[in-house]
C-alpha positions as CSV (number, residue, x, y, z in Angstrom):
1,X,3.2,-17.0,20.3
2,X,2.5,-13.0,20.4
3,X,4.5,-12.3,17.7
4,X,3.7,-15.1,15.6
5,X,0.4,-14.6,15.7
6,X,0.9,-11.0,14.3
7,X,3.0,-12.1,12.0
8,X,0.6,-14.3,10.8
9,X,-2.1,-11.8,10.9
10,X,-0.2,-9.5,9.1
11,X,1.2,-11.7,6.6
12,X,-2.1,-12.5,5.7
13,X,-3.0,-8.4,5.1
14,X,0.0,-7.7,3.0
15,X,-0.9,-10.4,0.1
16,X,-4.4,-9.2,0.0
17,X,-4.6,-7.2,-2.8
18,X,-4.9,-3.3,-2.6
19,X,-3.6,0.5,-3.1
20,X,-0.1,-1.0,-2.0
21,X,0.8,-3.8,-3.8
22,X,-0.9,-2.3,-7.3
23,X,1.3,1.0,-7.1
24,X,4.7,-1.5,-6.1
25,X,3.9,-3.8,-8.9
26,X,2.6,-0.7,-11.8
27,X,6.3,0.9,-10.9
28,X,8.1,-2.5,-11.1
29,X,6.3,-3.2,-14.3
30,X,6.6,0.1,-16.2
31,X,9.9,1.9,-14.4
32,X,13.3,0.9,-13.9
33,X,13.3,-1.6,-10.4
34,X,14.8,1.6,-7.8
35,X,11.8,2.7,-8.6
36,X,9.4,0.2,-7.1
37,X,12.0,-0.2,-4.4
38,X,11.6,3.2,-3.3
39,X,7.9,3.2,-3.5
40,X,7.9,-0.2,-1.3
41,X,10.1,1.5,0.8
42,X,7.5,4.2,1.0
43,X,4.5,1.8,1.7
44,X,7.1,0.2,4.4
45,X,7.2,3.8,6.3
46,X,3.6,3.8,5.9
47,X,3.3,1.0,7.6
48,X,5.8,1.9,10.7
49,X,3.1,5.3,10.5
50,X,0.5,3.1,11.3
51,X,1.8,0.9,13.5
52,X,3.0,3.1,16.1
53,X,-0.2,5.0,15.6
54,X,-2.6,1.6,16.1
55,X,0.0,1.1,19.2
56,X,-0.4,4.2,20.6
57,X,-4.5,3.8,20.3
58,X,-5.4,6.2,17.7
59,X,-8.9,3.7,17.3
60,X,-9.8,5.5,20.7
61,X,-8.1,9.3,19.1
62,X,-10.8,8.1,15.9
63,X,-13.9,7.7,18.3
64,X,-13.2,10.7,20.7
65,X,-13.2,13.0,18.3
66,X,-14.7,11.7,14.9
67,X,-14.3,14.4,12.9
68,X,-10.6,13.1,12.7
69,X,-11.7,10.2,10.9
70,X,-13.9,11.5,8.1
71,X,-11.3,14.0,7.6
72,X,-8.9,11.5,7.3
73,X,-11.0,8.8,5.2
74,X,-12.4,11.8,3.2
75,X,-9.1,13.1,2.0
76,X,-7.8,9.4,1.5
77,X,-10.7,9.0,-0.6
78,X,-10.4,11.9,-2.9
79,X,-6.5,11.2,-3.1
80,X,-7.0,7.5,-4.5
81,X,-10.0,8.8,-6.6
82,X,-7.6,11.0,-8.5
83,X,-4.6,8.8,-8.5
84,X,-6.9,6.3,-10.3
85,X,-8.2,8.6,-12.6
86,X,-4.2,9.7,-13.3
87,X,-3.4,5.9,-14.3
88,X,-6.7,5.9,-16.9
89,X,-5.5,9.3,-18.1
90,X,-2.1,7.9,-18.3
91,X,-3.4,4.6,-20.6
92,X,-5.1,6.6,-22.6
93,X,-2.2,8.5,-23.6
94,X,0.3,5.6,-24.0
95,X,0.8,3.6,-27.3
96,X,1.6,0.0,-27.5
97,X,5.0,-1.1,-26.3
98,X,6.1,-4.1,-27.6
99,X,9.4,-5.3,-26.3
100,X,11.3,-5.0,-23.5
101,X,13.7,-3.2,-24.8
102,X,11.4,0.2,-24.9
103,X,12.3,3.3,-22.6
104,X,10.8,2.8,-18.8
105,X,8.6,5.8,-17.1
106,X,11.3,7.8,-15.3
107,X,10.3,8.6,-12.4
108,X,12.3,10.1,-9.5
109,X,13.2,8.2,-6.6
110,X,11.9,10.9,-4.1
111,X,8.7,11.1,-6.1
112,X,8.2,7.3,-5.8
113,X,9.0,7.0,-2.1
114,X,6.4,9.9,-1.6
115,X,3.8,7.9,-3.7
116,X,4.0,5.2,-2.0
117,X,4.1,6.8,1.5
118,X,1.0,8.5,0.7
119,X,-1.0,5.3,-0.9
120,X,-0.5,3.8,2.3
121,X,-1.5,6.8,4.8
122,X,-4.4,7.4,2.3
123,X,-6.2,4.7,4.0
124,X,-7.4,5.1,7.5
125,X,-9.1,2.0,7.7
126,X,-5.3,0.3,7.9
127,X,-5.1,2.7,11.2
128,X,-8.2,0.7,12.3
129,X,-6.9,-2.4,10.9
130,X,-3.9,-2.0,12.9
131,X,-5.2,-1.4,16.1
132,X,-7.6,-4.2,15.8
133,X,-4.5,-5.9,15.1
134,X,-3.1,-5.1,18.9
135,X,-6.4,-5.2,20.8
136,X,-6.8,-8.9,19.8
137,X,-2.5,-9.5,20.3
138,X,-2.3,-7.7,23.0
139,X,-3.8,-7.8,26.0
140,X,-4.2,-4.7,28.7
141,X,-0.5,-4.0,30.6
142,X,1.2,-5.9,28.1
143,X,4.9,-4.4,28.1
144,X,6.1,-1.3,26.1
145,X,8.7,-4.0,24.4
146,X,5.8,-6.1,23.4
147,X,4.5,-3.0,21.2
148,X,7.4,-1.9,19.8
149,X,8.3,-6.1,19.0
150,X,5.3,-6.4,16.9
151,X,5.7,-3.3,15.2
152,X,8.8,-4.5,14.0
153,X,7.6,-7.6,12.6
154,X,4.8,-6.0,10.6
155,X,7.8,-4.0,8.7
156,X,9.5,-7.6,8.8
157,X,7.0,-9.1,7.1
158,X,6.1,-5.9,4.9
159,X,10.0,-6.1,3.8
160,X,10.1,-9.4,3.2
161,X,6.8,-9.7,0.7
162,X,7.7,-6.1,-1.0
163,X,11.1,-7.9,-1.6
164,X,9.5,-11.3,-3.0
165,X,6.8,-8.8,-4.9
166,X,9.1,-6.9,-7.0
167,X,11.8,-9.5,-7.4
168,X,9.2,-11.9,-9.0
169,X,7.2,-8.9,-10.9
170,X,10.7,-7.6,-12.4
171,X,11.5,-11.4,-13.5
172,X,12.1,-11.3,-17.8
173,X,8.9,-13.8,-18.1
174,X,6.6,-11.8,-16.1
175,X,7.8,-8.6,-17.8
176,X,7.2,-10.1,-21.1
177,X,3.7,-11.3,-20.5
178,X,3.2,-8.1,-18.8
179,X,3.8,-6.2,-22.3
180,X,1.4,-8.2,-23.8
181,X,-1.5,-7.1,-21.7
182,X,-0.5,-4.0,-20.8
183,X,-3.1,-1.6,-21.3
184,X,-5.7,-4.3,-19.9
185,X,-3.7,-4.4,-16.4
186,X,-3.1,-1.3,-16.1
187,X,-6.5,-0.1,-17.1
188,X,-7.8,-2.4,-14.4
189,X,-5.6,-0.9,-12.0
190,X,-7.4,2.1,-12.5
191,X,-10.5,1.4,-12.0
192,X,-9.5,-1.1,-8.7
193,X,-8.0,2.5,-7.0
194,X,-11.2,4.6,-8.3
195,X,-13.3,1.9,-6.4
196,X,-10.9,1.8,-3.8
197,X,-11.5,5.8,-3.2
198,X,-14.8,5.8,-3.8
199,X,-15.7,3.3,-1.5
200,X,-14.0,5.1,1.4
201,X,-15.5,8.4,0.7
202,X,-19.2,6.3,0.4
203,X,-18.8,4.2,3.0
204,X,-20.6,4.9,6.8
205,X,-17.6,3.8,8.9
């Protein structure tokens, strides 16, 4: 029932829209599909990051010394502030791509994983998110298998959708009707990480 339950909790975090799944589904939509692999696999390590962090009680780390946390949340702010304003830059500079035969963004596999690695950590409301996550699953002197147990059912999970996510996003169809709209999604993508960031850096908590 433990682990279901965080499953289930976590299931429900992964298809919410954010940083993540925009960055997996911009690579899987514009580079070749190693690509978005390695930046899911990025988000994935991310996600270990903050689950052993949210095990360990870095909420408690966040309000013993809170400096930690605007530090954090300020440079995750600034970081997907400027990765935003990279993807407007970045449609402004595109033409129009028509088919799907036309030359993908080449991107290095290395550079992807890093990208989405950093998406992920960018956000230390996840770290909150996370240990919010074990305070309501796990009760005090629950066993140090329990922790690691759910831990790896959140990258279970996160595997699982990332898999489902760029499998269906790299399907011809959805390519195709991708083209068509391109500079619209992308452009909206944009602007979703600029408010992203800037709602970090404004926010009180």
């Amino acid at each position: 029932m433990f682990l279901l339950s965080v499953a289930t909790i976590w299931a429900v975090a992964c298809i919410t829209p954010g940083p993540n799944t925009l960055l997996v589904m911009r690579y899987a939509l514009t580079a070749p599909r190693a690509v978005a692999i390695a930046a899911a696999a990025g988000t994935i390590t991310g996600t270990f990051c903050w689950g052993l962090a949210g095990w360990l009680g870095i909420n408690v780390l966040f309000q013993a010394v809170p400096f930690a946390y605007v530090a954090l949340k300020i440079v995750g702010g600034l970081y997907l502030v400027w990765l935003g304003f990279k993807i407007l830059r970045d449609v402004r500079k595109a033409g129009q791509v028509a088919d799907l035969a036309a030359p993908r963004m080449e991107i290095p596999l290395k550079a992807a994983y890093r990208m989405g690695l950093a998406t992920n950590l960018a956000n230390p409301k996840s770290a909150l998110f996370v240990a919010s996550l074990f305070a309501a699953t796990m009760p005090a002197g629950t066993p140090v298998l329990y922790g690691l147990a759910a831990i790896a059912v959140m990258i279970a999970v996160s595997t699982v959708y990332y898999t489902c996510l760029v499998g269906l996003i790299t399907h011809r169809k959805v390519a195709a009707a991708y083209l068509k709209a391109r500079k619209k999604i992308d452009l909206g993508v944009g602007v979703v990480f600029l408010g992203f960031g800037t709602k970090l850096l404004a926010s009180q908590r």
